[in-house]
N, CA and C of each residue as an Amber inpcrd file, in Angstrom:
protein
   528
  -0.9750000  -5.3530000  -3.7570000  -0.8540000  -4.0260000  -3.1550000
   0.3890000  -3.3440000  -3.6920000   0.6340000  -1.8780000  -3.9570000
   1.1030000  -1.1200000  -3.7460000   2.3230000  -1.0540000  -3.0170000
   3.5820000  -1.4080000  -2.9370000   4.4070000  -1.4830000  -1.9650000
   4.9330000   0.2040000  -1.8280000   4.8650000   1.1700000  -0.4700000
   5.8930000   2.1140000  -0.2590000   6.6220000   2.1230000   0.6480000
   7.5650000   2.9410000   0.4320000   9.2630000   3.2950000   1.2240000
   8.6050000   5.0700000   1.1820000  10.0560000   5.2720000   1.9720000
  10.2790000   6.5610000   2.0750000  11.7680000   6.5910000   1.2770000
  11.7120000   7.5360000   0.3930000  13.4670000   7.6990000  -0.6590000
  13.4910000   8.6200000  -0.9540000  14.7580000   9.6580000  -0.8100000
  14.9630000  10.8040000  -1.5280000  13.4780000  12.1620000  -1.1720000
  13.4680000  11.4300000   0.1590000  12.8440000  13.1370000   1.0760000
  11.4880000  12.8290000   0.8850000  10.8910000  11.9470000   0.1650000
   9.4300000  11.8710000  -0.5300000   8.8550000  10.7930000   0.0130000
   7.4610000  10.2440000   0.0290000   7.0470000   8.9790000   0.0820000
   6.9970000   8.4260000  -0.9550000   6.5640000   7.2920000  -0.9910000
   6.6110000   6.6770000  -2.8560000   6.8140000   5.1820000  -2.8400000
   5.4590000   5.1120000  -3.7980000   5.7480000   3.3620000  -4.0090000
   6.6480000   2.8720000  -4.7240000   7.6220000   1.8440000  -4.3620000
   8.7680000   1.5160000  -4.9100000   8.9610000   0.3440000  -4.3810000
  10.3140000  -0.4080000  -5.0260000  10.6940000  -2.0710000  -4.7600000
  11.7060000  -1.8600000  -3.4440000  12.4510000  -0.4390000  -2.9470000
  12.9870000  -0.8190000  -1.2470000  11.8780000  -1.4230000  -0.7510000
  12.4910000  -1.8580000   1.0770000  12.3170000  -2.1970000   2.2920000
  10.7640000  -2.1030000   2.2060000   9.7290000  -2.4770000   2.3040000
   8.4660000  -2.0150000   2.3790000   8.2330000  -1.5660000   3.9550000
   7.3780000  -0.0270000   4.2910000   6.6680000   0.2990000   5.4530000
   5.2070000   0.4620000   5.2280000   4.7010000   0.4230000   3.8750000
   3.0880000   0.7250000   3.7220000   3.1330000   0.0200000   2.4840000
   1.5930000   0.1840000   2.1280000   1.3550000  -0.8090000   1.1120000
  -0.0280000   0.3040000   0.7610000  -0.8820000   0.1770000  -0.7840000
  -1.9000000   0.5570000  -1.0110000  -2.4280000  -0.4830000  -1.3160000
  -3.6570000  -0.2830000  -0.2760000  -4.8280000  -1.3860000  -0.4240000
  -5.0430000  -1.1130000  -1.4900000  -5.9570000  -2.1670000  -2.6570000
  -5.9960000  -2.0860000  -3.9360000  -7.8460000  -1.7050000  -3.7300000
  -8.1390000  -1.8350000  -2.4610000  -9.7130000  -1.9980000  -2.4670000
 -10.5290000  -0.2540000  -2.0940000  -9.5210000   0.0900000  -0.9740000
  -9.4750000   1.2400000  -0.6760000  -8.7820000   2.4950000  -0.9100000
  -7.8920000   1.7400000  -1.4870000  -6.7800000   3.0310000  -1.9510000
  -6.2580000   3.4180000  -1.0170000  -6.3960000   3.2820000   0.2310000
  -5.8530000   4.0320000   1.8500000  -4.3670000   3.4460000   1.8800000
  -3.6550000   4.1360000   2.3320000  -1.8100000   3.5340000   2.6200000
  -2.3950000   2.4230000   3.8730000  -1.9590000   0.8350000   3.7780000
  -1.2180000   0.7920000   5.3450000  -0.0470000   0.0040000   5.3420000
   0.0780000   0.1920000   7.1910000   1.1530000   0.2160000   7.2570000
   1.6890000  -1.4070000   7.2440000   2.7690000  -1.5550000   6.8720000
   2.9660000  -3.3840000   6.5600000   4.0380000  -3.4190000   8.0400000
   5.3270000  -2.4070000   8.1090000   6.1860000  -2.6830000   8.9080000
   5.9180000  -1.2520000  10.4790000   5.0600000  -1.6460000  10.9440000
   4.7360000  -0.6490000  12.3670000   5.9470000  -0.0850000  13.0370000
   6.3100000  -1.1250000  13.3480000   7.7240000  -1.0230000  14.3860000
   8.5400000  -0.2140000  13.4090000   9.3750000  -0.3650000  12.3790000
   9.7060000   0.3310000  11.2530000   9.3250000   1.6140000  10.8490000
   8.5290000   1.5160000  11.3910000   8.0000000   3.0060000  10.8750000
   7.7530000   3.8910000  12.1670000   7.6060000   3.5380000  13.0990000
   7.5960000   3.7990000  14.1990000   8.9810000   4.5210000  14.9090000
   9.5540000   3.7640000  14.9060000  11.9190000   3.9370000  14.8490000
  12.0200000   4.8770000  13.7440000  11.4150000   4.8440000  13.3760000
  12.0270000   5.9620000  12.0070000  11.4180000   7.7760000  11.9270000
   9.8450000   7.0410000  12.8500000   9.5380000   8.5910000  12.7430000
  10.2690000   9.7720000  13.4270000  11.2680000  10.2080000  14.2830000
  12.4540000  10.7780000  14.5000000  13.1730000  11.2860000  13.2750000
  13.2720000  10.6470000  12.1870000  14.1740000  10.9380000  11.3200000
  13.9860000  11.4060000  10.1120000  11.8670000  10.9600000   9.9730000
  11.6100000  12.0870000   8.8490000  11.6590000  13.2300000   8.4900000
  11.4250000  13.8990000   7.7440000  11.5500000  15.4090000   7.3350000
   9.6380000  15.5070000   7.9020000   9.6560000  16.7310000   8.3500000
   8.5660000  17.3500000   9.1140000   7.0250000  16.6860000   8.2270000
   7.5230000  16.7650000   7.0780000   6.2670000  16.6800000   5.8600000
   5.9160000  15.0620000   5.9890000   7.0230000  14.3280000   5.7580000
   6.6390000  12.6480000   5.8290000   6.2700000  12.2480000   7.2830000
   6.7240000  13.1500000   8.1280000   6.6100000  12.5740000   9.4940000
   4.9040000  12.7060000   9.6500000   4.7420000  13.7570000   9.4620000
   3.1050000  13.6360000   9.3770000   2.0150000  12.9120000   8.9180000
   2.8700000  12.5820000   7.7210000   2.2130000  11.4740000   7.0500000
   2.1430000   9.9700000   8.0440000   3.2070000   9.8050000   8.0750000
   3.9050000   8.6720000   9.1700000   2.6200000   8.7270000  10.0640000
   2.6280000   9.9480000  11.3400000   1.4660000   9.7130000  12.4370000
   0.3090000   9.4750000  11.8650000  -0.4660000   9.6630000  10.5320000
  -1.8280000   9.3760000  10.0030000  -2.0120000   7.8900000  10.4160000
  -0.8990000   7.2810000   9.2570000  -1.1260000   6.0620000   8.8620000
  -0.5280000   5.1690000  10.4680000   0.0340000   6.1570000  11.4110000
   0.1860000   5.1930000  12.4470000  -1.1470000   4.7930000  13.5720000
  -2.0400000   6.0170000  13.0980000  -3.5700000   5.7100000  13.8870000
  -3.2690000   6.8130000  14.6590000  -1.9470000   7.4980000  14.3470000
  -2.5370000   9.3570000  15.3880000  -2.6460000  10.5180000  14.6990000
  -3.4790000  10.3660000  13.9790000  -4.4230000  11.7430000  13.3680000
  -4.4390000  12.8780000  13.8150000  -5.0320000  12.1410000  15.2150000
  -4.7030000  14.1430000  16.1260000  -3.7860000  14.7210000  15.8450000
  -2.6510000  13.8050000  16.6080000  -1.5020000  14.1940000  16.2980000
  -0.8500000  15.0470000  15.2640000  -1.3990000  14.2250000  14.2270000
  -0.5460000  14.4330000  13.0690000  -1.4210000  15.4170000  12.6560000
  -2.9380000  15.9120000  12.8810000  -3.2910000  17.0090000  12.3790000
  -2.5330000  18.3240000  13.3000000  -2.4250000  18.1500000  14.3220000
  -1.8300000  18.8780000  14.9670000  -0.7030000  19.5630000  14.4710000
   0.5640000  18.9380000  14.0490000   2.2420000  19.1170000  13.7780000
   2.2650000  19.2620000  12.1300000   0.7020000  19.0650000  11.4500000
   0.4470000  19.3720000   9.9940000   0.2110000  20.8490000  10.1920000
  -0.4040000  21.2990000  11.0460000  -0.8670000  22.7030000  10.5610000
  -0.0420000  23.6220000  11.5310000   0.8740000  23.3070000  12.6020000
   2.2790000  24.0700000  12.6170000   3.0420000  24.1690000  11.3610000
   3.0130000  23.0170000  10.7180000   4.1300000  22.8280000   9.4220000
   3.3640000  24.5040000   8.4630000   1.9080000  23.8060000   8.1350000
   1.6050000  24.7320000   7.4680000   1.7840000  26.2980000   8.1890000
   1.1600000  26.9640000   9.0260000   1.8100000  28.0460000   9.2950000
   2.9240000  28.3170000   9.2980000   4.1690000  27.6660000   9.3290000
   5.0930000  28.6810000   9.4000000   5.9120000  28.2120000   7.5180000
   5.0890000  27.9320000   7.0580000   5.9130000  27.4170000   5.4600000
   5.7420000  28.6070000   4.5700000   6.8760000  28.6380000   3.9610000
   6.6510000  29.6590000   2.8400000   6.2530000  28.7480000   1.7980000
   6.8170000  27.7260000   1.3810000   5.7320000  26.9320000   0.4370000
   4.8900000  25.9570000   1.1420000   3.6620000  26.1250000   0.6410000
   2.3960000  25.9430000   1.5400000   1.9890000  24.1940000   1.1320000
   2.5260000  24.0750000  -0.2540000   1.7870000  22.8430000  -1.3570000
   2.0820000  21.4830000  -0.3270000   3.3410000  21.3140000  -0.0900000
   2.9460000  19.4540000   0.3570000   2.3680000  19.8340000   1.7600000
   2.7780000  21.1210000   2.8320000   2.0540000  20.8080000   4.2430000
   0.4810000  21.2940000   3.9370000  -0.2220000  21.5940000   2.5570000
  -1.9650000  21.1350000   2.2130000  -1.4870000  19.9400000   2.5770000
  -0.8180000  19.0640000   1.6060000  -1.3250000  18.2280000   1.2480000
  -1.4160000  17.0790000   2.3240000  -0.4750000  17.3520000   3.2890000
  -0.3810000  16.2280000   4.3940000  -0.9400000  16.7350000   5.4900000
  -1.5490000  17.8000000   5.7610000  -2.6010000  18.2960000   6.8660000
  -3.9560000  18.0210000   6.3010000  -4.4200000  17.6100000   4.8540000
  -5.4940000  17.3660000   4.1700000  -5.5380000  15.5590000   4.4490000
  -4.2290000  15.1840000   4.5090000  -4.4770000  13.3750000   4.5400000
  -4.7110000  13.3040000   5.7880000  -4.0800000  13.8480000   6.7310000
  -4.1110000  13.9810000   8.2710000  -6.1080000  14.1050000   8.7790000
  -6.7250000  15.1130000   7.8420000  -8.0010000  14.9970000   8.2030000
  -8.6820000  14.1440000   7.4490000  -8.5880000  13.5130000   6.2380000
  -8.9340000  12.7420000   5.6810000  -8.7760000  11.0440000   6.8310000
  -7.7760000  11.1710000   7.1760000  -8.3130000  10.0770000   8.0960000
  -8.3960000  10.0000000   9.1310000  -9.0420000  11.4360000   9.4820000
  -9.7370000  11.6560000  10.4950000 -11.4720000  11.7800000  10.0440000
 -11.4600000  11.2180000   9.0050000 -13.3210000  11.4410000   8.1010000
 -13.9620000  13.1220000   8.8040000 -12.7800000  13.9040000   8.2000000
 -12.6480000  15.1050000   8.1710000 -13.1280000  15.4910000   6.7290000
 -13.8930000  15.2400000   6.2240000 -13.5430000  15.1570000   4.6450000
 -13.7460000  16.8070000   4.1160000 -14.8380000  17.5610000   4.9350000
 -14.4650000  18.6270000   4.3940000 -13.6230000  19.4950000   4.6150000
 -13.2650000  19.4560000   5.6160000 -11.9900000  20.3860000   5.7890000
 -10.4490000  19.7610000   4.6170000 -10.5160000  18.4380000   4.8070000
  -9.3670000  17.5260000   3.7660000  -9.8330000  18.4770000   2.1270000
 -10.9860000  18.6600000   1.7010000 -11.1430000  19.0340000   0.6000000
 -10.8030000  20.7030000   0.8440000 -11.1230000  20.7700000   1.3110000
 -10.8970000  22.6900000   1.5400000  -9.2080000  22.6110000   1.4420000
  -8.4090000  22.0370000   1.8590000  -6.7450000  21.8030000   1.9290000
  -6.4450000  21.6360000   0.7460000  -7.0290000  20.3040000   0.1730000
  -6.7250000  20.4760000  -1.1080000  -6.9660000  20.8200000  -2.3080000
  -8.0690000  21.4900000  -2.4760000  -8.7950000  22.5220000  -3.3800000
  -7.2660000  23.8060000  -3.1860000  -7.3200000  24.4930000  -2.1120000
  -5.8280000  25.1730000  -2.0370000  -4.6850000  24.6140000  -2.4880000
  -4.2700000  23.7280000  -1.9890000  -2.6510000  22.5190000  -2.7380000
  -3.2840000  22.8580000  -4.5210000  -4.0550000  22.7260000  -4.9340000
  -4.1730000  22.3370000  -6.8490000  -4.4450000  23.8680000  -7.4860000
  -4.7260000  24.9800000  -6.5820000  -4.7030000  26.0440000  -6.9600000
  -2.9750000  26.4330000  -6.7350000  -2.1740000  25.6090000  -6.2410000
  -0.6250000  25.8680000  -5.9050000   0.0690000  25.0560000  -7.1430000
  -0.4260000  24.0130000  -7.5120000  -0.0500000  22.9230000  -8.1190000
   0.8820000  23.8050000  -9.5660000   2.2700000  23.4730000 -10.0150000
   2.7630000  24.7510000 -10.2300000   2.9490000  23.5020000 -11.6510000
   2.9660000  22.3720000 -11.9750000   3.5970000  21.5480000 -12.6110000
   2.3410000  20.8640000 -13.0880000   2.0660000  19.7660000 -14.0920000
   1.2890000  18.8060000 -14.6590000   1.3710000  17.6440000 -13.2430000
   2.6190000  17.6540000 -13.1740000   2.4390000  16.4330000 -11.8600000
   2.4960000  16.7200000 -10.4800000   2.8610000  17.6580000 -10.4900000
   1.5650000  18.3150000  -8.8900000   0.0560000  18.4140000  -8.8440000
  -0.3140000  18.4710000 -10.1590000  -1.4780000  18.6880000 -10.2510000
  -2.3720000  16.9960000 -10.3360000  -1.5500000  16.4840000 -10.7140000
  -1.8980000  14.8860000 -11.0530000  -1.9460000  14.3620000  -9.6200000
  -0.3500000  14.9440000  -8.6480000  -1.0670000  14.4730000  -7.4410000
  -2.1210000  14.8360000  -6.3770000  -2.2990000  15.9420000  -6.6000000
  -3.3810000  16.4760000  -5.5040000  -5.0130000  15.9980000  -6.4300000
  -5.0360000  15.8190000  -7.8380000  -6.4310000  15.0540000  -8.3060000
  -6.5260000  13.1130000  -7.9320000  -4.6730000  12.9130000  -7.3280000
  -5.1680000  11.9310000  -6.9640000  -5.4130000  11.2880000  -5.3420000
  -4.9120000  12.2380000  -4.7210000  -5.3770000  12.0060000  -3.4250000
  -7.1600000  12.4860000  -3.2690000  -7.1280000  13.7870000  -4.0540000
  -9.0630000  14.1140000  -4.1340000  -9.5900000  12.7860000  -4.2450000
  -9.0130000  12.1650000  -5.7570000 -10.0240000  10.7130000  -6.2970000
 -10.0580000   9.7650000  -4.9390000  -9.3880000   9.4200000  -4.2760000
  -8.9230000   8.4690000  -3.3180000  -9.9060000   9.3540000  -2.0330000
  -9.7680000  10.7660000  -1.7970000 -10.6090000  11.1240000  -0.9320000
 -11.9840000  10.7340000  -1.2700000 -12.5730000  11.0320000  -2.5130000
 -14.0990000  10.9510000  -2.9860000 -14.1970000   8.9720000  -2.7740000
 -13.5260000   8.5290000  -2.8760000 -13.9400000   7.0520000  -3.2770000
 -14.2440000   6.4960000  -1.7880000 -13.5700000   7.1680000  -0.4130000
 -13.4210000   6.7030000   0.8410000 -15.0590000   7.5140000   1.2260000
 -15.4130000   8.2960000   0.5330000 -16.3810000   8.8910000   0.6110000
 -17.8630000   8.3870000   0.2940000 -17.4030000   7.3310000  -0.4980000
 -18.7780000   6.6360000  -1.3570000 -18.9600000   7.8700000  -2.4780000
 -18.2500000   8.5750000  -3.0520000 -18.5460000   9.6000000  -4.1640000
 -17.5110000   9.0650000  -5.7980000 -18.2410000   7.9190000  -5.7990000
 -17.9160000   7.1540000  -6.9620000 -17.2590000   7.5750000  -8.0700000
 -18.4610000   8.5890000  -8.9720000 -18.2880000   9.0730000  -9.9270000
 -17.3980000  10.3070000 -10.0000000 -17.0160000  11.0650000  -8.8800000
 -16.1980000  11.6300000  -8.9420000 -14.9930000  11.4350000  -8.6990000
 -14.8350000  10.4320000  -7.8750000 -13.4420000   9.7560000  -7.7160000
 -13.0250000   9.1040000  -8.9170000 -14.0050000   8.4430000  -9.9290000
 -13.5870000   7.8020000 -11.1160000 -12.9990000   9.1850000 -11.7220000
 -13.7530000  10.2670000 -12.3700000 -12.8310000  11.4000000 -12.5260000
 -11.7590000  12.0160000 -12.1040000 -11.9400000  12.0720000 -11.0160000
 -10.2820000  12.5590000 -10.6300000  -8.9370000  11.6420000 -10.8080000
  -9.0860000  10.5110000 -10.6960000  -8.1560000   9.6620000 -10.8910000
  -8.3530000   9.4110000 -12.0220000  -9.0170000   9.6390000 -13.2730000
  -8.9240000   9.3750000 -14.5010000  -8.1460000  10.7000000 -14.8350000
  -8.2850000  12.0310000 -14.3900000  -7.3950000  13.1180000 -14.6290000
  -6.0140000  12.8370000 -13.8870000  -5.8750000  12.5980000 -13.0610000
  -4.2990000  12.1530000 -12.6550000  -4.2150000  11.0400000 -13.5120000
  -4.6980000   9.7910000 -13.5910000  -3.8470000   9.1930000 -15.0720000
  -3.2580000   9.8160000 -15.6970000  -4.1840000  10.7200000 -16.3150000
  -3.9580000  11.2190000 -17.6980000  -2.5590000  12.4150000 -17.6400000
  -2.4790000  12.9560000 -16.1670000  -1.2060000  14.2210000 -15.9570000
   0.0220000  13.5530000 -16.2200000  -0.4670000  11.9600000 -15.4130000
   0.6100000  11.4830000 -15.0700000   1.2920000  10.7770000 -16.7440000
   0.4010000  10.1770000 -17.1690000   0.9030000   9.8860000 -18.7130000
   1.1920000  10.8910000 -19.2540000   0.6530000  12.0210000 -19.1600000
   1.4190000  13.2060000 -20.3490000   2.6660000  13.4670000 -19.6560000
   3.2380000  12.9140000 -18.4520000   4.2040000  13.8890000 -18.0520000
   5.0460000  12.6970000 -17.9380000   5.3750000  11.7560000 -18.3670000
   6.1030000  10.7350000 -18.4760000   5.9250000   9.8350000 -17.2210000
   5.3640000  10.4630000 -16.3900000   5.6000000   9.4330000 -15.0130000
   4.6830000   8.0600000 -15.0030000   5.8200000   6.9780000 -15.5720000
   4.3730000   5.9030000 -16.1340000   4.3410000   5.3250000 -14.7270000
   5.0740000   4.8430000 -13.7800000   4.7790000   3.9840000 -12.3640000
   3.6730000   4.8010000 -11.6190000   3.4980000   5.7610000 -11.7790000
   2.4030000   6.6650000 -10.7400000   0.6710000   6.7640000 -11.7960000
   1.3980000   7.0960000 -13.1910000   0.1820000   7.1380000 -14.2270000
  -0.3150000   5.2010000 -13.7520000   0.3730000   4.1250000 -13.3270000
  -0.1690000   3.1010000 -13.4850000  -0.5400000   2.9020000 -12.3230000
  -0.2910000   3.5320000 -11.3350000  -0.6610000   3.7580000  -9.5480000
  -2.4160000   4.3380000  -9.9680000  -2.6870000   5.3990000 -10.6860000
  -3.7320000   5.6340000 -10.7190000  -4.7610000   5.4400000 -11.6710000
  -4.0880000   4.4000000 -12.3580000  -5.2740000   3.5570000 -13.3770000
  -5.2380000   2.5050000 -12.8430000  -4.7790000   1.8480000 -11.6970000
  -5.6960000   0.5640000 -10.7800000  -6.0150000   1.0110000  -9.8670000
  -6.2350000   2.5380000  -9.4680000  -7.4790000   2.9170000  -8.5760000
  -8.5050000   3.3940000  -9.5300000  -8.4270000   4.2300000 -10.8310000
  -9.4610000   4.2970000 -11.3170000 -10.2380000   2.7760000 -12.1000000
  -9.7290000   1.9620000 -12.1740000  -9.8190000   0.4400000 -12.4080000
 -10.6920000  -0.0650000 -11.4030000  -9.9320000  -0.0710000 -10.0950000
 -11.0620000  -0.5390000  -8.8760000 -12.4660000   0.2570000  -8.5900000
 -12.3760000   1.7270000  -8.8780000 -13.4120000   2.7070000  -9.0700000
 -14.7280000   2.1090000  -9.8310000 -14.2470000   1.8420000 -11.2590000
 -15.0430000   1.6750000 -11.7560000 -15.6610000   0.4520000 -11.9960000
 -14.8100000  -0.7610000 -11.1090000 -15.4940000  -2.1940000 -10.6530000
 -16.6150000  -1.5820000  -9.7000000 -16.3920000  -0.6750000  -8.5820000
 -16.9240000  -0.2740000  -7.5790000 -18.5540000   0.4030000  -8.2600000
 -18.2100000   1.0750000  -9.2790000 -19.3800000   1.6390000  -9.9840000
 -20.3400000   0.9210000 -10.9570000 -19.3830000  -0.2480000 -11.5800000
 -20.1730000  -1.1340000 -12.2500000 -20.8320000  -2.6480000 -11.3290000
 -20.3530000  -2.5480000 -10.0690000 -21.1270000  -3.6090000  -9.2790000
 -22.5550000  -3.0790000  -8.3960000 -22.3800000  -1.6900000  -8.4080000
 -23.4960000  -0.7830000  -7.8160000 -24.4330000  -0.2120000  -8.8510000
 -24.4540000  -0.7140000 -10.0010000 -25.3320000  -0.5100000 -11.1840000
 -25.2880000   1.0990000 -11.7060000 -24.1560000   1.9870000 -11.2510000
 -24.0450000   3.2340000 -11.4130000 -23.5480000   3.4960000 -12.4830000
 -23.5780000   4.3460000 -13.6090000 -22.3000000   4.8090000 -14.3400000
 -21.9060000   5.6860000 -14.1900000 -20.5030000   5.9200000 -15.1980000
 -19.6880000   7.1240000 -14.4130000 -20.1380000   8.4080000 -14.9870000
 -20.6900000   8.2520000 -16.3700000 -21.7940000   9.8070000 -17.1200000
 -22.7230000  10.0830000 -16.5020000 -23.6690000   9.4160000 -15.5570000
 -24.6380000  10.2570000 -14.9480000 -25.5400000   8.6260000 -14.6570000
């Protein structure tokens, strides 16, 4: 798995303290240290804290204090993106896609754009939408390699990796 921390205002998989982990099967964050993450939610910044209530099992919640964030933001891009995970695991999926279809029309950089194709891929795959999740996370690879970011470009070539175990054990391919 995936080990993440929270560092420098952001979430992000890295070698600190572990509080989540990415399943390698699902791609979904969880959480490794509860209590930890729990004590801490007080002290996130509005954007991670939201994230925080998803993965703590309060969705409501966290859809709730996601779309205050979003109304009153002048930049709109990460509260898509964490009012979109917020319904995403709430198997909200279309409203999660409507959020972030907006976040990638914001996406101002190669690696903003790499991340909102890779939470889509990770949305489509929780979806049973195989072949498009193999695409999207084959396009965030690819942002993420052109833009130097190799730990995240390699975050999303062992989900498009597991994708396409997922597609080649279901006799599907990813061209049609």
């Amino acid at each position: 798995m995936t080990p993440g921390v929270f560092e420098n205002g952001g979430r992000s998989a890295g070698p600190a303290a572990e509080l989540w982990q990415i399943d390698p099967r699902t791609l979904r964050e969880v959480v490794v240290d509860r209590a930890a993450m729990k004590a801490r939610l007080g002290e996130y910044p509005s954007v991670e804290r939201v994230w925080a209530l998803s993965l703590l099992g309060r969705s409501d919640q966290a859809a709730v204090e996601g779309q205050e964030l979003l109304d009153g933001a002048r930049d709109r891009f990460r509260p898509l993106l964490v009012l979109a995970h917020a319904r995403w695991y709430q198997y909200q999926w279309h409203e999660a896609a409507l959020l972030q279809e907006e976040a990638l029309q914001l996406a101002r950089t190669p690696t903003m754009e790499a991340l909102v194709r890779y939470e889509i891929g990770r949305r489509f795959l929780d979806e049973g939408r195989y072949r498009d999740a193999a695409v999207e996370l084959d396009w965030a690879y690819d942002l993420y390699r052109t833009a130097g970011q190799e730990r995240l470009a390699r975050v999303c070539r062992q989900g498009l990796e597991r994708t396409r175990r997922v597609l080649a054990a279901s006799g599907i391919t990813e061209t049609g």
